[in-house]
N, C-alpha and C positions, 0 to 999 in steps of 0.2 A: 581843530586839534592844537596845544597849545606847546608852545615851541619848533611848529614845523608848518613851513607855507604850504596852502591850497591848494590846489591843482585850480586855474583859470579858468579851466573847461567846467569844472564840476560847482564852480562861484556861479558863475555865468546860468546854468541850467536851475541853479535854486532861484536864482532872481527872477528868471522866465516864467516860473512857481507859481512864485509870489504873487506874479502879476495878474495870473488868470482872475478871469470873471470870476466872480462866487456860482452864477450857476452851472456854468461848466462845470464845478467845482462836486456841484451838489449831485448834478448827471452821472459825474463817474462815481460817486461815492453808489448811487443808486443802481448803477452796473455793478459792481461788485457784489455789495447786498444780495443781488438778485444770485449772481453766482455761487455764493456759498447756498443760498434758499434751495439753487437747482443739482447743487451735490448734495446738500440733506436730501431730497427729494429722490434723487437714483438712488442714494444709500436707504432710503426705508424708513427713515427717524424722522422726518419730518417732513408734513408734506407741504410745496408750495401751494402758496396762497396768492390766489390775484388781488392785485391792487391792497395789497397786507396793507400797508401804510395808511392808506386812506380808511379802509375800513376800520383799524384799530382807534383810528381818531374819532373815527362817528361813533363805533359803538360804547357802551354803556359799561362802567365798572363790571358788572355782572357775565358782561360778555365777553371783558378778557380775560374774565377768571376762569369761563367755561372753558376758551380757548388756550391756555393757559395750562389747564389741566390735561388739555386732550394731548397740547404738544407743548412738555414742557422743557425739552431741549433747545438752549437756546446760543449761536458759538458767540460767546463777548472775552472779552480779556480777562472774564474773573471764571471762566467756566472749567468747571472741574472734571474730568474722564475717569471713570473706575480704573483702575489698578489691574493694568495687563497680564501681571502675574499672577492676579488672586483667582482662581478658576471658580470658585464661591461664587464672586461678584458677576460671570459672566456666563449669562446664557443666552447661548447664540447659535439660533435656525440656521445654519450657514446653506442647508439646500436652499432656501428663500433668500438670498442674498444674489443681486442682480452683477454678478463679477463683471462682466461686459459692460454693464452701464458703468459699474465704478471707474472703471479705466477709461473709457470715453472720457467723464467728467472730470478725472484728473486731468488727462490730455489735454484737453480744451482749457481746462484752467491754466495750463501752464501755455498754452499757447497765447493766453490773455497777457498776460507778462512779458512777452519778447515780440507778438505779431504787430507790424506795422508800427514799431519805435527807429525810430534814427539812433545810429551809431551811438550819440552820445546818454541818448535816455537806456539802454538796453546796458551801458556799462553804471548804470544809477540803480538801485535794489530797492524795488518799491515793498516795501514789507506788508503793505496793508494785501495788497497785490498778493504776495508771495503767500500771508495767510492764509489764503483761501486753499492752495494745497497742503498748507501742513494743519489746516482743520481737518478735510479729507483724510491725511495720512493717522492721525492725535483718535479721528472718529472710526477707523478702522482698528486703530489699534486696540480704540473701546472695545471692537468689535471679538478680540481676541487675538494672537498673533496666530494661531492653527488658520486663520482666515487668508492669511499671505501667501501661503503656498498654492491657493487658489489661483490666485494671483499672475502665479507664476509657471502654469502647468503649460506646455505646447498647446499652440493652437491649430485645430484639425485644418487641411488646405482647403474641406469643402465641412459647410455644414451636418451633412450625412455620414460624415468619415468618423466612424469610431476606433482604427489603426491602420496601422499602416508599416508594409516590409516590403526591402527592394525595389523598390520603389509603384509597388502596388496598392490600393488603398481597400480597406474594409468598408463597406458601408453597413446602413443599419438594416437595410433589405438582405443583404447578404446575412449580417447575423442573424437577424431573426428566421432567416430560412434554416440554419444552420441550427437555431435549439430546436426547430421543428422538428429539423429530421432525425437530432439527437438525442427525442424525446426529453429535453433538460428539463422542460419546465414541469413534466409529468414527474420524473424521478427526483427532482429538486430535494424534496423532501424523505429522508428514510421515517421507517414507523418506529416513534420512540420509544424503548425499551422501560424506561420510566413514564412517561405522559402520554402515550399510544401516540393518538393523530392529533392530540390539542398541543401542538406546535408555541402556541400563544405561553406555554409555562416554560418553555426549553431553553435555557442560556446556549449564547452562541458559540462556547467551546465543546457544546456537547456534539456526540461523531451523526446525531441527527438532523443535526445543522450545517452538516459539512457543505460549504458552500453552496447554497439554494442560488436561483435565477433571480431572485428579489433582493439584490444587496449589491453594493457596486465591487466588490470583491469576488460576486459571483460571473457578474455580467466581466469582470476585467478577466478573468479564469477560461471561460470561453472564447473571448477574443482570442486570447490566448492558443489555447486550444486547434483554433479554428486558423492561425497564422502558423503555425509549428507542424502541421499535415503539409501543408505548400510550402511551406520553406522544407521541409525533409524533402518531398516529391523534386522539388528546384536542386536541393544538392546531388539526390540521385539521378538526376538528368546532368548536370555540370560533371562531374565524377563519370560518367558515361556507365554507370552502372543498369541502369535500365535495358541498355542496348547489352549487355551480355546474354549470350543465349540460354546458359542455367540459369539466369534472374529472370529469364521472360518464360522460361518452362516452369519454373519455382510460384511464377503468381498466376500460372494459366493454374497449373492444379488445384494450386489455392482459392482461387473461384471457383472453378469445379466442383471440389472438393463442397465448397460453403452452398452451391446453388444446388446439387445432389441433396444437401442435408435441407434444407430450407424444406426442398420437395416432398423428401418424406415425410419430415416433418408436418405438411400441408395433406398428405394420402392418407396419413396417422389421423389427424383432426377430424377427415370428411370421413373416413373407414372404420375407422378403429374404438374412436371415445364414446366414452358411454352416451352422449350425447348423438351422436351420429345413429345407435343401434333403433332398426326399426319398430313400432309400437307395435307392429305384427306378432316380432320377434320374440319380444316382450311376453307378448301374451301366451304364446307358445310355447316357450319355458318353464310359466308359471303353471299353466296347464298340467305339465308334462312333472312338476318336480310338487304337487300341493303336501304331499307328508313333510314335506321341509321346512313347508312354511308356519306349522301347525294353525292351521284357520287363519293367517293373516292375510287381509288384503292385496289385493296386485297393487292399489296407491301405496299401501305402508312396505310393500318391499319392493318397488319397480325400481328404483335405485340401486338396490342390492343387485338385480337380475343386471342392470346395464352394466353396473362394474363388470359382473363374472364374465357375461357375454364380450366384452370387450376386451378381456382378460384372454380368453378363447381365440379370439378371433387378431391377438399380439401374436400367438405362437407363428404360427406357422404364412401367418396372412403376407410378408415380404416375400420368404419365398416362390409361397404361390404368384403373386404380382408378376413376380420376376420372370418368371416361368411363365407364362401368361405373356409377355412382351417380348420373350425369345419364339416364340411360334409366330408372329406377324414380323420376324426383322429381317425371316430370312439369313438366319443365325449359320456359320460357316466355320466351324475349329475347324486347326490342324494341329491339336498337342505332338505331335511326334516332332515338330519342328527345334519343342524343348530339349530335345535328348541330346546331352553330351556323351563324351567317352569317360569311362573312371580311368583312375589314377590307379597304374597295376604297381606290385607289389616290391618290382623293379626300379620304377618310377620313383617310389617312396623311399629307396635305399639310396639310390642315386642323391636325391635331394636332402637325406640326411645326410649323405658325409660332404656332400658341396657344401653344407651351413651348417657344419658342427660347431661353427664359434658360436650359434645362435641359443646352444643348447648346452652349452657352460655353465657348471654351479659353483657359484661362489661360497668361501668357507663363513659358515655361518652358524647362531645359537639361538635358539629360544627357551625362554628361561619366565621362569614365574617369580616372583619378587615380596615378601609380606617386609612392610616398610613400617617401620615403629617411630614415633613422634619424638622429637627432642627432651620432651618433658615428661616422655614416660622411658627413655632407654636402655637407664634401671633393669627393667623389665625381659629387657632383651634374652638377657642369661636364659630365665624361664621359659623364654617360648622357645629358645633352640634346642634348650636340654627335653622338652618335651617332645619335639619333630624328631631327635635323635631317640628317644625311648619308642616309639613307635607310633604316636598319634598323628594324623592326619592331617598335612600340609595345611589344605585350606581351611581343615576346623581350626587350626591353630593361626589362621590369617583373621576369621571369621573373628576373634574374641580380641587379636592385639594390635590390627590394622584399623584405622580409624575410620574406613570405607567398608570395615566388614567384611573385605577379600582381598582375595592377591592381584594384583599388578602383574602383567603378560607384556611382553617384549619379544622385538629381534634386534639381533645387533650381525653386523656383515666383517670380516675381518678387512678385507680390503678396504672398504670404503669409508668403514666407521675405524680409521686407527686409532682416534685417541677416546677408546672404551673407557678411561676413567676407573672410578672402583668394578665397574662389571667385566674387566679384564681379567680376572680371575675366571672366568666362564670357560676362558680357552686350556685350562689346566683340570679343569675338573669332567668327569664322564657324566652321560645322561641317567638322570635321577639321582645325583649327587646334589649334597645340601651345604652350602658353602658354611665356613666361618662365619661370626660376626663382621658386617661391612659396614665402618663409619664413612657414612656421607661428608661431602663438604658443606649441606647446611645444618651439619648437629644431626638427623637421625640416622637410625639404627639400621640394618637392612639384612634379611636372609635372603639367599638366592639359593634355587634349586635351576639342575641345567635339563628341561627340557628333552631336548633335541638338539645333536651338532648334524650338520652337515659337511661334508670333507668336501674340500677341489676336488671336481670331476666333471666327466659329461654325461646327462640324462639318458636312458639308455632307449635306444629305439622302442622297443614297448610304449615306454612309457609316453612317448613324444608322437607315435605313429597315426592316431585319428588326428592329430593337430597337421602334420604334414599332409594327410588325403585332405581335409578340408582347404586346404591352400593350393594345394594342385589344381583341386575342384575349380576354385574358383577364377585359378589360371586359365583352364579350359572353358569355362564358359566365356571367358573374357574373348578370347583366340575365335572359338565358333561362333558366338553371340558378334561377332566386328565383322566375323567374312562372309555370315550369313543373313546382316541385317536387311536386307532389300526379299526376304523371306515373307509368303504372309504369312501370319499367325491365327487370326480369325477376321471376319466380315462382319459387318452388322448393316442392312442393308446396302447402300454404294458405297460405305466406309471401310478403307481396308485397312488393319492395324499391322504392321508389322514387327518380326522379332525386334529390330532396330529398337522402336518403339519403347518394345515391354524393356528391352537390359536397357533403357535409359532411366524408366521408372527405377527398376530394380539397384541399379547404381547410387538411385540420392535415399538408397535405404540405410540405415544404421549398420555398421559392421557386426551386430549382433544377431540383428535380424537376418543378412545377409547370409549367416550361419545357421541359420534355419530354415535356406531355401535351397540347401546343398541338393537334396534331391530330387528326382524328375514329377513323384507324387504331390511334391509342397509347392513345387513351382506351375504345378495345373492348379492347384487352388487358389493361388495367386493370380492367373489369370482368369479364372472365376470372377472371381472379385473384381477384376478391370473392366470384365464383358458386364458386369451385372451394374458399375458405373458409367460405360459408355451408354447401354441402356436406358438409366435412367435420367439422365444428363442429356441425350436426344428427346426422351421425353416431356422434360423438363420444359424445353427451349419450345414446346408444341403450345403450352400455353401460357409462357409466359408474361408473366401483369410489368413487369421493369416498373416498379412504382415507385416512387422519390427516395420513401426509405430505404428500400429493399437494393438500389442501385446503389445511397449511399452509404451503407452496410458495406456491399463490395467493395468500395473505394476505399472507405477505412481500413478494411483487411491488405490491401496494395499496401498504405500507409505503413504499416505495423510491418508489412514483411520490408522492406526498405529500412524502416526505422530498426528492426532487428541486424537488416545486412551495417547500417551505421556503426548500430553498437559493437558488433562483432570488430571493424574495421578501428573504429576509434578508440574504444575502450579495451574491449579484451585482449587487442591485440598489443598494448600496452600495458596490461596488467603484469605487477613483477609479484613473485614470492615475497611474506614476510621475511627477515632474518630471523636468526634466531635471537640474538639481543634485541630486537623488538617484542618477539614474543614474551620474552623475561620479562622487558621493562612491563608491557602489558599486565602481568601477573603481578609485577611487584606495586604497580601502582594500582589494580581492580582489586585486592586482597577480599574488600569487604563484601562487594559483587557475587564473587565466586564463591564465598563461602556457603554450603550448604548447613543451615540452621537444625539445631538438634531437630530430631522427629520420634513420633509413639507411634506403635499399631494398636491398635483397641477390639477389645469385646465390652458389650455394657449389659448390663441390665437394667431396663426403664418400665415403673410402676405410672401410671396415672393419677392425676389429683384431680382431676376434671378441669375441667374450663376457668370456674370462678371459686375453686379449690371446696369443692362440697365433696370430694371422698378422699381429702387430705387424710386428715387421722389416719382413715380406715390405710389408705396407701402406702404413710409412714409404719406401720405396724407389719404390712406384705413384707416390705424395703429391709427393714429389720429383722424380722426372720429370715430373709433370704442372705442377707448378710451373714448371723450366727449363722446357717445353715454351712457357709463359707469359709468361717473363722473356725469352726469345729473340725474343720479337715475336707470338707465338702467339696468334689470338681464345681471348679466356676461353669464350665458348658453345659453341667447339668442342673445346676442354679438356674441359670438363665433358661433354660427351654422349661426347667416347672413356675417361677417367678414371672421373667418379665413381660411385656406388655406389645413388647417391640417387636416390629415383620421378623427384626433379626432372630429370636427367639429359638426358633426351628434350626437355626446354626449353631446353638451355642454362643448364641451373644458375638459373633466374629462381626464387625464392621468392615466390609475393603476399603483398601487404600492406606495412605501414610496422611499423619497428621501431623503438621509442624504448630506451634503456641499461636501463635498471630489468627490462625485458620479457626482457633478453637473461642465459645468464651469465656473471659478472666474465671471466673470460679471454676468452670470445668479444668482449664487448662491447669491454674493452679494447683488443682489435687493429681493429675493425671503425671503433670511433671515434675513434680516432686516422691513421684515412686522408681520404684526400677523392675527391669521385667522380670515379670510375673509373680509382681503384687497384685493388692488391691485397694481400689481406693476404699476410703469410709462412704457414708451414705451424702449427694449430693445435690443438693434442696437446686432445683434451676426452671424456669418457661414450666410453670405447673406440671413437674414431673420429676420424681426421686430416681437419682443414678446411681450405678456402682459399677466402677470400670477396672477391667485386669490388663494392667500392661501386656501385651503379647510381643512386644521387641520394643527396642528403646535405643536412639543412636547416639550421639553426641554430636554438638557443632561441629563441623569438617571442612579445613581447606583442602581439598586433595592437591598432590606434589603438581612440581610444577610438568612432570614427564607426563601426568594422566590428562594434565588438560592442555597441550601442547594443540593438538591438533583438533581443539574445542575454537580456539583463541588463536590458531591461524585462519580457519575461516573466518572468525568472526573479525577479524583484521581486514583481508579479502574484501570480505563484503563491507565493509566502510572507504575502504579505498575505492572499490567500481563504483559504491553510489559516488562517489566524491567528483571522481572522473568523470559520472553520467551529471552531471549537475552542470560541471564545467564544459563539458561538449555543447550540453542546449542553453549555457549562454552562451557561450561563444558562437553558436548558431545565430540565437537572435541578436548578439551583437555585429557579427558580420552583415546579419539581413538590416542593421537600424530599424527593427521592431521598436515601433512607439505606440500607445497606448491611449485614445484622449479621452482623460477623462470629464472632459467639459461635454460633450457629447451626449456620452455615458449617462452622467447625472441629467441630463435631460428627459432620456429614454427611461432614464427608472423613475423620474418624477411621471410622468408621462403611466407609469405601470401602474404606481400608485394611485394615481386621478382617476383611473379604470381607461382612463382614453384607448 
């Protein structure tokens, strides 16, 4: 460097250089060579050659052209790399790409550079040296840069580890027992609604494709899968949830419950299906019914006979079963154990005036509302002066509300005090039709008042079965507690007690609970229990416990846990929308919510045939039935002597609403450009002449923002719990360091594709 002295040390080490032998010189030159030849060679681009040198000297122009051509990458100082960015230039197998070797072979090259140098050669930068990893790094980047994150994925602790949580690991034995038993591989595929089962035309956004076992997205999804049941089971064990004794009653029924159904399910298959019915049976049917069959075969209807028999033998065949294993159980009721006291008449009075605050009515209105649009309020005048002449509220909603009808409300005087323009409600009497009311956003609005209701308290009548029901179920609480050590029935050495049943009865829905008020509903009830413990001791007489069927059960624990989560995690922090969210919502969806005009239709449709050989003749039907129309003619009875259509026999009525988009261009064209109950002209479409009569006709509609209020609080709701459910299970699997490897993975799926 010119104007600044040397460094002495670094004079010193070029001279030492200089001095070397030439073959020394030549040997390390030929160690390196070697080393770039042996990272071409992991990377796949070129393969080493023994004794290259030599042989290129012996052979023959011819034969380093051959060779030359076979591999004709070669790294020198003038060597060019495609263009990392240009995704054109690169196509790159990267499942065939040995990642593990490439990192070896960098390793090792850089440990050519620093191993076994004295201090002062390791602070010298041998660049020829150094080369050899930045050909390595220049040749992967040929390779494309999507190739680095390979690169860079975790490495599993053990070769077999495909994830890993809490410090547990997956292996591939474990998963692949896991899509066994989850049938993945079988259901991978749904049947394509477009290409049936030839899978081979299906882009993989289609819902037939939704993650199959043959993609590393699907194998990552499982993993998945398969580490999110144990980490759930792991937090319900930490949380001490499991040890609660409604969560341990909650998944005994639930197995119960699933292993009763399985059973029947299995008495169904061997008893019941047409396949199960004997050839006996068969025959003796067929015997027994031949005018049914008019001369046909027992092969051409022995299929018909197994449905019906089997059909037969649905009714009433559980019952009997049932009944059937209650005479070998040594079966033991005591319903009278059920009986409680009613609630006298005493009882009920006492309990209404203890909780008269319970039975408080607040001053309130309901009201029916025809709301007129900004752009039409003009209008207003007409439709009140009409409701005021005597025509009919809602016919007069039907023709000037943009929805076709009236808008229904309640409004509370206490709770809603600032009613805004519906304040007027409190001044006016029931069936009175308010003034003109101008809204705050520009439209119009009539109010008629329903119904008021004044402060007051409900009068016993009216409140009286609500009270016996609540006693009721005071009293079985009271007997049902002091009497549980009662038995209720036996089924052989099993004793069930009351205890028992009002524990069932307890995790029932307070609905249902209200249907078991009395002494005849709650012996059915226990029906139902006997005719479960029966079949569930049955059950357990032959049971197979086979891999599926056990981890079936386990799933179902899974889910019921995963439900106690959500309820804990999620729901229990779910808050109401406001209402200026719900605003903002409407003001920002406008276009969402708009319902698009729509038609009702009747049509008439002539035939042209297939490749239009009874055109003329069709247009000339089409045409008379038209004039027949245009002369004053009912279109419903056009249509039943003209058209062609099943609809025919109705008068040409089509069901249902049809919006423009649903219809096509040319139909829809003519269809909405009339109003109802026109008709169109004659309309040429799919080898077939139409002529359609509007039968109602809407116009595009936002409805207000009061009608879809509680459209658009749910659907609020429900974005905020997924949101929260999403956030729960990662932060699940981020607490668990759920990792994922995909270096594994692509092993096993290369491994799926080789058939191995």
């Amino acid at each position: 460097m010119e104007g600044k002295e040397r460094n002495p040390d670094i004079q010193e080490e070029e001279q030492k250089e200089e001095q070397k032998p030439a073959e020394q010189m030549n040997e390390t030159e030929e160690q390196e060579e070697s080393a770039i030849a042996d990272l071409l060679h992991v990377l796949g681009i070129k393969k080493k050659l023994i004794n290259q040198k030599t042989e290129a000297e012996k052979g023959t122009d011819t034969e380093r052209e051959e060779t030359e051509n076979k591999f004709p990458l070669e790294v020198t100082a003038d060597t060019t790399f495609p263009d990392v960015g240009n995704e054109e230039t690169m196509q790159v197998d990267t499942e065939n790409v040995d990642f593990d070797g490439i990192e070896q072979a960098l390793t090792e090259s850089l440990d050519m550079i620093v191993a076994e140098e004295s201090p002062s050669e390791k602070r010298k930068i041998n660049w020829k040296k150094a080369g050899i990893v930045a050909a390595g790094l220049v040749i992967i980047g040929g390779l494309g840069w999507g190739v680095l994150p390979d690169l860079t994925e975790p490495r599993p602790p053990q070769p077999d580890v495909v994830g890993s949580y809490s410090g547990n690991n997956i292996t591939i034995d474990q998963l692949n027992k896991f899509i066994a038993v989850e049938s993945a591989k079988e259901r991978e595929h749904m049947l394509c609604p477009t290409h049936g089962y030839d899978h081979s035309k299906c882009d993989p956004s289609e819902d037939c494709e939704a993650h199959p076992i043959d993609s590393l997205e699907g194998y990552r999804q499982i993993v998945t899968k398969l580490a999110v049941e144990q980490i759930v089971n792991n937090w319900a064990e930490k949380q001490g949830i499991t040890n609660r004794e409604e969560v341990k009653h909650g998944m005994e029924d639930l197995l119960n419950d699933a292993t009763v159904e399985q059973y029947m399910a299995d008495l169904h298959e061997e008893n019941i299906s047409p396949e199960s019915i004997p050839k006996l049976e068969v025959q003796e049917y067929y015997n027994a019914n031949q005018k049914e069959f008019e001369g046909k075969t027992l092969e051409e209807v022995e299929d018909q006979i197994r449905q019906t028999l089997s059909e037969q033998k649905d009714e009433d065949f559980m019952s009997d079963y049932i009944e059937e294993l209650k005479k070998t159980a040594g079966l033991q009721v005591d319903f009278e154990v059920l009986k409680t006291a009613s609630p006298t008449e005493q009882e009920v009075l006492d309990y209404y005036n203890a909780n008269a605050d319970q039975y408080q009515t607040e001053e309130q209105a309901e009201y029916s509302e025809i709301k007129i649009p900004k752009e039409k309020a003009d209008t207003a005048d007409k439709a009140l002066r009409r409701i005021r002449g005597g025509e009919d509220f809602q016919d007069i909603a039907k023709e000037f509300s943009p929805t076709g009808k009236s808008i229904t409300g309640t409004i509370k005087k206490e709770t809603d005090q600032d009613t805004g323009e519906k304040a007027i409600l409190w001044e006016m009497k029931e069936g009175e039709v308010s003034d003109l009311v101008t809204n705050y956003d520009g439209t119009v609005s009539i109010l008629r008042l329903d119904k008021k209701q004044a402060l007051g308290t409900k009068p016993l009548s009216e409140v009286s079965e609500q009270i016996k029901g609540t006693l009721t179920l005071q009293k079985i609480d009271e007997e049902y507690t002091s009497r549980k050590n009662d038995i209720l029935f036996t089924v052989h050495s099993r004793r069930y007690t009351l205890g028992e049943f009002y524990t069932e009865f307890k995790e029932l829905s307070d609905v249902y609970q209200n249907q078991l008020l009395t002494y005849d509903s709650r012996k059915k009830l226990v029906e139902q229990i006997i005719a479960k413990e029966l079949l569930l001791e049955k059950s357990g007489d032959g049971a197979s416990g086979n891999d599926r069927e056990e981890h079936g059960f386990e799933e179902l624990k899974i889910q019921y846990l995963y439900q106690i989560m959500h309820q804990e995690e999620v729901d229990a922090n779910l808050k109401e929308p406001t209402e200026e969210e719900i605003a903002q919502y409407y003001e920002e969806n406008k276009e969402e919510l708009t319902t698009p005009a729509s038609v009702e239709l009747s049509m008439i449709w002539i035939d042209q045939g297939s490749d239009g050989e009874k055109k003329e003749q069709a247009f000339s039907k089409a045409n008379e039935a038209l004039t027949f129309i245009q002369d004053g003619g009912d279109f419903a009875e056009a249509a039943k002597k003209y058209s062609e259509d099943a609809s025919a026999s109705s008068g040409g009525e089509i069901s249902g609403t049809f919006y423009k988009d649903h219809l096509a261009q040319s139909i829809a064209n003519a269809v909405f450009s009339l109003k109802k109950g026109e008709n169109s002209e004659i309309v040429d479409y799919n080898d077939g002449y139409y002529i359609f009569n509007v039968r109602k006709k809407t116009k595009e509609n936002l409805a207000p923002l009061e009608e879809l209020s509680e459209g658009i609080k749910s659907h609020l709701k429900e974005q905020e719990h997924d949101k929260q459910m999403e956030d729960m299970e990662q932060k699940m699997l981020d607490e668990a360091e759920f990792t994922i490897y995909d270096r594994t993975l692509k092993k096993l799926l290369k491994e799926d594709k080789s058939g191995k």
